[in-house]
C-alpha positions, 0 to 999 in steps of 0.5 A: 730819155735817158742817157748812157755813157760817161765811161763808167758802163762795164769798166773802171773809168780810165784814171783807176785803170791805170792806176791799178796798172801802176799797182800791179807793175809796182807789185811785180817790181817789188817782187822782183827787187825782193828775190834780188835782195834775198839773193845777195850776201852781206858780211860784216866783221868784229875785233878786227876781223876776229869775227865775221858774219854772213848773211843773205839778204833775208837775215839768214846766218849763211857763214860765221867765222872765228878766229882761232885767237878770238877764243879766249877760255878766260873771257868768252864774253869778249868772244859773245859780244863781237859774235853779236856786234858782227851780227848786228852790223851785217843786218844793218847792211841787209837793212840798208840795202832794203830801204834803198829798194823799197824806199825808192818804189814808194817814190814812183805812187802816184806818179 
C-alpha cells in the first residue's frame, strides 16, 4: 500500500512557504523604503555656497541656485565645474541614503 503524506500533497512544504512569505514581505518593505526614499530632498553646495543643488531622491534636479557672484563672463568654466561638483555631491548623498535602505533589507535574507 502505498503511503500518502509527508507534506508535500497540494502545497509547498512548510520551510518554502515561509520563505516565500519572507520574499513577499521583504519585497513590500523595499517598495515601500523606496517610495520614501523618492520622496526626500538632498542638497548639496559648491564654492562656498555659490552653487547649490537639489535633488529627490530619485536623482531628479528639483532646484539649482547660482549666486549672482558666481557668474563670472571671463570664466564660466569655474561656474561649470562647481555646477557639476555641486551635482555629484547631492547624488553621493542620494546614494548614501540608498544603501543605508537597501543595504539593511539584504541583511534580513534568510533570517
Amino acid at each position: 500500500m502505498a503511503k500518502h503524506g509527508g507534506g508535500y500533497m497540494g502545497g509547498m512544504p512548510g520551510n518554502m512557504n515561509n520563505l516565500m512569505k519572507q520574499a513577499q514581505r521583504m519585497q513590500r518593505q523595499m517598495e515601500e523604503s523606496k517610495k520614501k526614499l523618492e520622496e526626500k530632498e538632498f542638497t548639496a553646495d559648491a564654492g562656498g555656497g555659490a552653487v547649490k543643488v537639489t535633488l529627490t531622491g530619485d536623482k531628479k534636479v528639483k532646484e539649482l541656485t547660482i549666486s549672482p557672484d558666481a557668474v563670472d563672463p571671463e570664466d564660466v568654466e569655474m561656474l561649470q565645474d562647481m555646477i557639476v561638483a555641486a551635482l555629484k555631491e547631492a547624488m553621493k548623498k542620494v546614494d548614501d541614503a540608498g544603501e543605508q535602505v537597501y543595504g539593511g533589507m539584504a541583511g534580513g535574507l534568510g533570517r
